[in-house]
C-alpha positions in Angstrom: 0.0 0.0 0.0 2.9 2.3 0.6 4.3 1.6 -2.6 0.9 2.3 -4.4 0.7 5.8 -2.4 4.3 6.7 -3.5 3.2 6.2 -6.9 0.1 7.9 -7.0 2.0 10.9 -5.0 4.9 10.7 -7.9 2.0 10.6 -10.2 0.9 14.1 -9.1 3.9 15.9 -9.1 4.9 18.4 -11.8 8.0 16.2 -13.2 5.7 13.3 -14.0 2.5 15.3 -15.8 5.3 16.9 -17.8 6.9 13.8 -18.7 3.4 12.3 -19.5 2.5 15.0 -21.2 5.5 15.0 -23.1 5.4 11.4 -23.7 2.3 11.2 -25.1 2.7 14.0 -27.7 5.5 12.4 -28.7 3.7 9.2 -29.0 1.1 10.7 -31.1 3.5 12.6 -33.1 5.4 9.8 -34.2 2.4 7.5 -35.4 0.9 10.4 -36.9 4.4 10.9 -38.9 4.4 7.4 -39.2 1.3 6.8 -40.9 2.0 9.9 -43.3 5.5 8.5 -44.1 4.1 5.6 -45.1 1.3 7.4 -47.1 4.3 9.3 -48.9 5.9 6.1 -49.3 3.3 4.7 -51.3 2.8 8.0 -53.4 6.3 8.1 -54.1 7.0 4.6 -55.6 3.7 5.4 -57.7 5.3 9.0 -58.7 8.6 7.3 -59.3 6.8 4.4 -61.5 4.8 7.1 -63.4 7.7 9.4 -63.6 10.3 6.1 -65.7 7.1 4.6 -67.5 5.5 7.9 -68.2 6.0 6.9 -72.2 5.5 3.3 -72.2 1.9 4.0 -73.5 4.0 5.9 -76.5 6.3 3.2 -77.6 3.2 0.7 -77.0 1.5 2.9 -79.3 4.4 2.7 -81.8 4.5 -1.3 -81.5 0.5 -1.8 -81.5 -0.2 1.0 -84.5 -0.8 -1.5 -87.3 -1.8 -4.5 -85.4 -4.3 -2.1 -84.4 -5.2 -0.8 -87.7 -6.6 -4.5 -88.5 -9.2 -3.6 -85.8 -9.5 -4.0 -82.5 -10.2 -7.7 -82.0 -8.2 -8.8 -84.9 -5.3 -11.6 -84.9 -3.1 -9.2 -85.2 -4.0 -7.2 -82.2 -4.6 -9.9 -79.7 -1.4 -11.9 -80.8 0.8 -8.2 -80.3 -1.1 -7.4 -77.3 -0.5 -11.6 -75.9 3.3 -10.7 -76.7 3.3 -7.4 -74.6 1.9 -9.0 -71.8 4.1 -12.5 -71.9 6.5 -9.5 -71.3 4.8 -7.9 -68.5 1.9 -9.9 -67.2 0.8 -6.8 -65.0 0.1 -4.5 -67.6 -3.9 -3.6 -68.2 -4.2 -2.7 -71.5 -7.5 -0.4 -73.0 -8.0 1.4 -76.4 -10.6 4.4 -75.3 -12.3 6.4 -78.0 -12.2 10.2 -77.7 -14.2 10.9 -74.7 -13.0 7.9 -72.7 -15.3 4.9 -73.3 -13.6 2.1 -73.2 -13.7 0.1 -76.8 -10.8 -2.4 -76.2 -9.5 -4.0 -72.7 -7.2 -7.0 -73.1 -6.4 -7.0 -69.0 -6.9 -10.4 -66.9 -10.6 -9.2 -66.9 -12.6 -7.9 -70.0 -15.4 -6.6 -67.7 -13.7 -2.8 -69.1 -15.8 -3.2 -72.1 -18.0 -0.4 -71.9 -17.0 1.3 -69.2 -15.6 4.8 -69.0 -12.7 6.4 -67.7 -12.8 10.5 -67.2 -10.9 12.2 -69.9 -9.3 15.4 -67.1 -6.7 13.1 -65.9 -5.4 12.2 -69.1 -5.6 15.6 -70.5 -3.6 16.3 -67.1 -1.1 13.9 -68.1 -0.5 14.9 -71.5 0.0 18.2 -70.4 3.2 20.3 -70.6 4.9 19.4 -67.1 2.6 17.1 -65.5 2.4 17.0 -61.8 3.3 13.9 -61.0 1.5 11.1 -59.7 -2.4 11.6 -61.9 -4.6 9.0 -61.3 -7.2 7.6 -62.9 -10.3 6.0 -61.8 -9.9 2.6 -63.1 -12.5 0.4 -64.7 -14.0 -2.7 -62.6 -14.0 -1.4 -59.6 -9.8 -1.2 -59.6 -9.8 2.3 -58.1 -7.5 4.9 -58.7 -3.6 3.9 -60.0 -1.1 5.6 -62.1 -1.3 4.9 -65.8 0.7 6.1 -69.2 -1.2 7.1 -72.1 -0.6 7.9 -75.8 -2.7 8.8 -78.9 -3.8 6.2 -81.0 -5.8 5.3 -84.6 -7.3 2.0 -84.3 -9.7 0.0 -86.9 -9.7 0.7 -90.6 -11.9 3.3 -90.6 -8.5 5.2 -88.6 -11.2 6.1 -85.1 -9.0 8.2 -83.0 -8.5 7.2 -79.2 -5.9 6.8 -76.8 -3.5 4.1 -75.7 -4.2 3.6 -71.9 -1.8 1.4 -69.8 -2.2 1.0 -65.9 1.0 0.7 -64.9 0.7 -1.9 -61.9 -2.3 -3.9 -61.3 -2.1 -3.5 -57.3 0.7 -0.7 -55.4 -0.8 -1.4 -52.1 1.7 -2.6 -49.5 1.3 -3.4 -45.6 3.9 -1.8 -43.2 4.4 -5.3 -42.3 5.6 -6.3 -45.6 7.5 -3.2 -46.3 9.6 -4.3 -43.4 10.2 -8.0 -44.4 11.2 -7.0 -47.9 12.8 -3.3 -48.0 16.1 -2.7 -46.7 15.5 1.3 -46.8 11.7 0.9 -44.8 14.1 -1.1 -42.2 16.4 1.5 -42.1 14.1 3.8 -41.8 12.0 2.2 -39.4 15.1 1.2 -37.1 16.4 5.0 -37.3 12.8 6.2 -36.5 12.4 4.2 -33.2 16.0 5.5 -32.4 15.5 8.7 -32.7 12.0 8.5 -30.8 13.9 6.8 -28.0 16.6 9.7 -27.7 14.0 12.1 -28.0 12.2 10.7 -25.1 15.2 10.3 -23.1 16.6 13.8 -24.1 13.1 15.4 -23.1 13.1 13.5 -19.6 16.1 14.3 -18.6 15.3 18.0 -20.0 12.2 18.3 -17.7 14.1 16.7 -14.9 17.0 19.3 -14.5 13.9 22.2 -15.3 12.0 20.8 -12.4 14.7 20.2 -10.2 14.6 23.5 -8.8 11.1 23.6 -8.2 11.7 20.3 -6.1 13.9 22.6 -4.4 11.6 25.4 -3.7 8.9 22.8 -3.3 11.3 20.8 -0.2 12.1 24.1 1.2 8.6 25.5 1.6 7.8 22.1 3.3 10.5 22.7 5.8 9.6 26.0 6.4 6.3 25.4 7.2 7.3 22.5 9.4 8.9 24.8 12.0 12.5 25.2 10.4 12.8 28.8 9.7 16.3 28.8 8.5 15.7 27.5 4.7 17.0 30.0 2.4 17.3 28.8 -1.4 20.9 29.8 -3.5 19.5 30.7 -6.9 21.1 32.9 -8.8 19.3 32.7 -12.1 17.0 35.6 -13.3 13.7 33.0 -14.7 11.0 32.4 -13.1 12.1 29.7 -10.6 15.0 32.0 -10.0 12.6 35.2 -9.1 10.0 32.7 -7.0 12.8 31.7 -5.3 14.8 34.7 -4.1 10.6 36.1 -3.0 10.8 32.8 -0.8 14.0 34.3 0.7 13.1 37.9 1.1 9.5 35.7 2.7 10.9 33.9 5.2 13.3 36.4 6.1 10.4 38.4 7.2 8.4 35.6 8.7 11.5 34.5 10.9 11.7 38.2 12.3 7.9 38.5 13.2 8.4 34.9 15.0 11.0 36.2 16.4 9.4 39.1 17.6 6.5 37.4 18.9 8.1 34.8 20.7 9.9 37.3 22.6 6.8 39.3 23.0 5.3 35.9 24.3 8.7 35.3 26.5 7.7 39.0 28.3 4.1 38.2 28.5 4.8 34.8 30.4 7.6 36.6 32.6 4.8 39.2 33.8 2.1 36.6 34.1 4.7 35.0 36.2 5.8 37.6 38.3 1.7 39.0 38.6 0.2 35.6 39.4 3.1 35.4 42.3 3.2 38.8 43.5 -0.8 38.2 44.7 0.0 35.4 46.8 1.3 37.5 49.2 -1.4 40.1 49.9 -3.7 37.7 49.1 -2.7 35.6 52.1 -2.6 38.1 54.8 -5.9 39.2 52.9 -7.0 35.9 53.5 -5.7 35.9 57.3 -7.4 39.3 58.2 -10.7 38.0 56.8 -10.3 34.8 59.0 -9.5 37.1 62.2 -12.8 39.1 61.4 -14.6 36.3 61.2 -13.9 35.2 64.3 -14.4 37.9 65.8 -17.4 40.0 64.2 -21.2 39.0 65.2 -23.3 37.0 64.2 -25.2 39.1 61.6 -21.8 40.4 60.0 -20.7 36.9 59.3 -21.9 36.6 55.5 -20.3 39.3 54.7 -16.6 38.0 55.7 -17.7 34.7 53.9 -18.4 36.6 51.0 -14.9 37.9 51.3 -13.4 34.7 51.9 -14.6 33.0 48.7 -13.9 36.1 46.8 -10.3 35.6 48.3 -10.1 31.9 47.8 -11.0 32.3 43.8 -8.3 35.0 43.7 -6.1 32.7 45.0 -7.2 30.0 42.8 -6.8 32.2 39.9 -3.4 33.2 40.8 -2.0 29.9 41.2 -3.8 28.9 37.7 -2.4 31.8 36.2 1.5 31.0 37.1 0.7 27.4 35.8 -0.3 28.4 33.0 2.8 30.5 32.1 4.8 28.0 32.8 3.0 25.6 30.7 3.6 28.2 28.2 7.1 27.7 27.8 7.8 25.7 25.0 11.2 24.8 25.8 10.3 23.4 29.1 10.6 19.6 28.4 8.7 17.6 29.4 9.9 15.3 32.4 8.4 12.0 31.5 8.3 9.1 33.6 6.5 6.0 34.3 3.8 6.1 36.7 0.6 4.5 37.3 -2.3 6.3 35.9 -5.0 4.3 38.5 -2.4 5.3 41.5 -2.9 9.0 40.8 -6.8 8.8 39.9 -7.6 7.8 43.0 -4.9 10.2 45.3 -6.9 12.8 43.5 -10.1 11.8 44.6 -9.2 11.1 48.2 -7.8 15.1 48.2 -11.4 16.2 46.3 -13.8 13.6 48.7 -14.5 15.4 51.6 -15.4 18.7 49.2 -17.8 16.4 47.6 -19.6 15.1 50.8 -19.5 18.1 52.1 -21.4 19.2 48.5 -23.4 15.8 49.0 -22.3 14.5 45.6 -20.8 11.1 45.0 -17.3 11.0 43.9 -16.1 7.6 42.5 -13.2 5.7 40.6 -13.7 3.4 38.2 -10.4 1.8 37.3 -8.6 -1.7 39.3 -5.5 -2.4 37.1 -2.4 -0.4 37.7 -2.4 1.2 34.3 1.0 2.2 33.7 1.6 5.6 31.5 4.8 7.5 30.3 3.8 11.1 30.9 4.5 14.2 32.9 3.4 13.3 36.5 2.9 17.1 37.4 0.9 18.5 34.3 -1.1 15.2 34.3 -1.6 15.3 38.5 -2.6 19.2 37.4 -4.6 18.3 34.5 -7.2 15.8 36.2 -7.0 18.1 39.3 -8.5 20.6 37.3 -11.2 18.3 35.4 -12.1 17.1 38.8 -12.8 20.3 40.2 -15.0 21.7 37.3 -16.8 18.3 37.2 -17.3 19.3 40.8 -18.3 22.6 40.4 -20.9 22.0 37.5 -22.6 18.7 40.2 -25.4 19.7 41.6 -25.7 18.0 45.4 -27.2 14.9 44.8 -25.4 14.4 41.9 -22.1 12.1 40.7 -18.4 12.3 39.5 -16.4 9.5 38.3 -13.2 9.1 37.3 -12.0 6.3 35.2 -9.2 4.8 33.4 -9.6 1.7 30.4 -6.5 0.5 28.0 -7.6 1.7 24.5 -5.1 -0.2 22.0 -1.8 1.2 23.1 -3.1 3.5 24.7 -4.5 4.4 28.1 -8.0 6.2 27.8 -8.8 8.8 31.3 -12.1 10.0 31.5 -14.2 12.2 34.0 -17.9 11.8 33.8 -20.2 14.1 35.9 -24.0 13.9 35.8 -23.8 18.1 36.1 -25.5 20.8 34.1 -23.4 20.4 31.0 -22.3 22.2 28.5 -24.1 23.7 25.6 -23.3 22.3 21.6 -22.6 25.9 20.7 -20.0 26.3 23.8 -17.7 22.9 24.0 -15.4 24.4 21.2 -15.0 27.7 23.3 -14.4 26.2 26.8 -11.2 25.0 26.2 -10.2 29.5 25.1 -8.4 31.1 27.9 -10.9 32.9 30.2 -13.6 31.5 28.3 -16.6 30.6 30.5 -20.2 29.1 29.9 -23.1 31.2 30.3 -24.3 29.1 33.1 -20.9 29.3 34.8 -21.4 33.2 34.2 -24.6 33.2 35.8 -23.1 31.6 38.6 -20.2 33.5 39.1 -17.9 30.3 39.5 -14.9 29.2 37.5 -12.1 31.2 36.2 -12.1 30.5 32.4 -8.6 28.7 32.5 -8.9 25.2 33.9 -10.2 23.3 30.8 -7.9 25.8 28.8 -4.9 24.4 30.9 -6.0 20.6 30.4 -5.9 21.0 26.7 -2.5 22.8 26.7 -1.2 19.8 28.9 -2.9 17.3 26.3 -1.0 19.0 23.6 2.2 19.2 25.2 1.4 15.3 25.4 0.7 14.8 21.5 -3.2 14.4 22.4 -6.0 16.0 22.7 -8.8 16.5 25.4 -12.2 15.1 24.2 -15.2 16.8 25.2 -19.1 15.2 24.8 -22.1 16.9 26.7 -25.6 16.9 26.6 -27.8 17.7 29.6 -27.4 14.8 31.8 -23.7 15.7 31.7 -20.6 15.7 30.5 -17.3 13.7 29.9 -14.0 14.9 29.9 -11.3 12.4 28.8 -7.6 11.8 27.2 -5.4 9.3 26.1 -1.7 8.6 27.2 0.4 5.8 26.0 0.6 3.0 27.8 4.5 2.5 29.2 
């Protein structure tokens, strides 16, 4: 099957519909020159017999002039017409009167008798430089063939006519024949084939060194937009290819600078991110203490408002620490530290850490997975990854409700889902939850979440070479991801 696809990929490259094209012109050039050679061939042995019998008709006339004088089907005439033709079996020999009937035929077949051949072509011929070959339309059905003709008296009464000789009774040849019996059709033949195989080879080779380069363009564009900025093309000529090329330069060139530019622009935006998402730890903490001291000590009947100011504090915090996980997600040159852990181990630390939160929510949190399940992958983004599913499964429960976290082998692969019988999330919203800051309407209307943990999953996933699945209706939704199975 891979051979078949590099063919049919070959097959659509600009190299081979040139050399196609190429080779079927050719192709049809040379049969068509073929069959007109041998068309020419055939006139030209008729021209050339025309041409060196062009006054046998003449000296026939000479020989035949008293036999014929006797009359047309005298002794005389038949036994020096039988003489002529002991000499030349092939001749067809006809006496015409003056406007072509035919009034003598001593040919294989007198069926002429009668007939008529048109008088044009025989004026033609006796004309002051003839063009060479004239045909004739022969009597019984014979077609058209060359001929010599003279003027003739025949009978006693002196009728005037004309001497008409056909010159070969049949000039057709095959190809086939023409081979087996010509030296000069071999020759020919032989040469032809030749030269059609140079040409062919010549022209290949032609279209290979003029596509060449745009292999070379083709490779580099391929490269560059595979990540390797550095391809630059030396091509010095001023065609085309040449021009295309040095654009592809002066292209990339720009492109690598703006990358450039944004990367760094990207480094800075990370680094404050950073710095921001740590810098509110701080306040936020002794915010978070002095709320706690309040709290203890306000009444009664203040209290909801220092809880108020405690959650507020808590998502802060939350959205901090998200915030400085995401930057460092970020970085692209962070590599990855994978190792070999097992994927039913971690499932269900995290649920022991998120349990009492769901009891105290009164919604069931479960795990479905017994086997060990090892994976190779990033024990930190993945611990951070289902920590964050967990939590907006959680979130989007109502009490009553249930979450479960599962893990199946899927082929080669280890499948890790989180299913929550919550409010869902709307067909028109699962391609925007996983956008940074993104949130639902419903999770609007409830002022929870913080538009970045579904957005941090899928940048862990793809850091991973995977991708997090979403599916959602209103009894729920499932959150899930494959990691390969170590």
């Amino acid at each position: 099957m891979s051979v078949l696809r590099a063919l049919r990929r070959l097959s659509r490259g600009l190299y081979a519909r040139l050399a196609l094209a190429y080779l079927a012109s050719l192709l049809v050039m040379s049969l068509a020159t073929a069959w007109i050679a041998v068309g020419q061939f055939d006139l030209l042995g008729r021209e050339w017999l025309q041409r060196n019998q062009l006054h046998l008709a003449s000296h026939l006339a000479a020989r035949l002039a008293r036999p014929l004088a006797a009359g047309l089907t005298s002794r005389p005439a038949r036994r020096a017409v039988q003489h002529i033709k002991s000499i030349n079996p092939a001749l067809s020999i006809y006496v015409l009167n003056r406007s072509g009937e035919v009034v003598g035929a001593w040919a294989d077949d007198r069926c002429a008798l009668g007939g008529r051949i048109a008088i044009a072509p025989i004026r033609r011929l006796q004309s002051h430089l003839p063009m060479l070959p004239v045909y004739a339309d022969l009597p019984c059905d014979d077609g058209r063939n060359v001929f010599s003709v003279a003027n003739i008296h025949y009978g006693p009464q002196r009728h005037r006519g004309y001497l008409f000789v056909v010159l070969e009774a049949d000039t057709n040849m095959s190809v086939a024949r023409m081979w087996q019996t010509s030296s000069i059709s071999r020759s020919l033949v032989v040469a032809g084939v030749g030269a059609l195989l140079v040409s062919a080879a010549l022209g290949l080779l032609l279209f290979g060194l003029l596509t060449r380069r745009f292999s070379r363009l083709t490779r580099a564009m391929q490269r560059f937009a595979e990540g390797d900025h550095s391809q630059r093309l030396s091509m010095q000529t001023d065609d085309e290819v040449g021009r295309a090329a040095r654009a592809f330069n002066d292209m990339a060139a720009t492109i690598e600078a703006q990358v450039s530019a944004l990367r760094e622009s990207d480094r800075q935006r990370r680094d404050l991110v950073a710095s921001l998402s740590h810098d509110f730890r701080t306040p936020l903490t002794a915010l978070r203490g002095y709320a706690e001291k309040l709290q203890a000590d306000v009444p009664e009947h203040n209290r909801p408002g220092i809880d108020a100011l405690l959650a507020n504090v808590a998502r802060l915090t939350r959205l901090a620490e998200q915030l400085s996980l995401l930057a460092c997600i970020d970085i692209d040159e962070r590599a990855l530290h994978v190792e070999t852990f097992p994927a039913a181990e971690l499932i269900h630390d995290i649920a022991g850490k998120f349990r009492p939160e769901a009891e105290a929510a009164g919604i069931v949190l479960t795990v479905d997975c017994v086997e060990p399940l090892p994976v190779a992958a990033d024990l930190e983004l993945i611990d951070r990854a289902l920590t964050n599913l967990v939590d907006n499964a959680l979130r989007a429960t109502d009490p009553g409700g249930q979450v479960t976290c599962s893990a199946a082998v899927s082929g080669e692969r280890v499948r890790i889902a989180v299913t929550d019988t919550g409010i869902g999330i709307p067909a028109d919203e699962i391609g925007l939850v996983v956008q940074r800051f993104y949130r639902t309407r419903e999770a609007r209307s409830r002022h929870a979440g913080s538009g970045l943990g579904l957005a941090i999953v899928a940048e862990v996933c793809a850091r991973h070479g995977t991708r997090l699945e979403l599916t959602s209706d209103s009894h729920g939704t499932v959150a899930a991801f494959e990691l390969p199975l170590a």
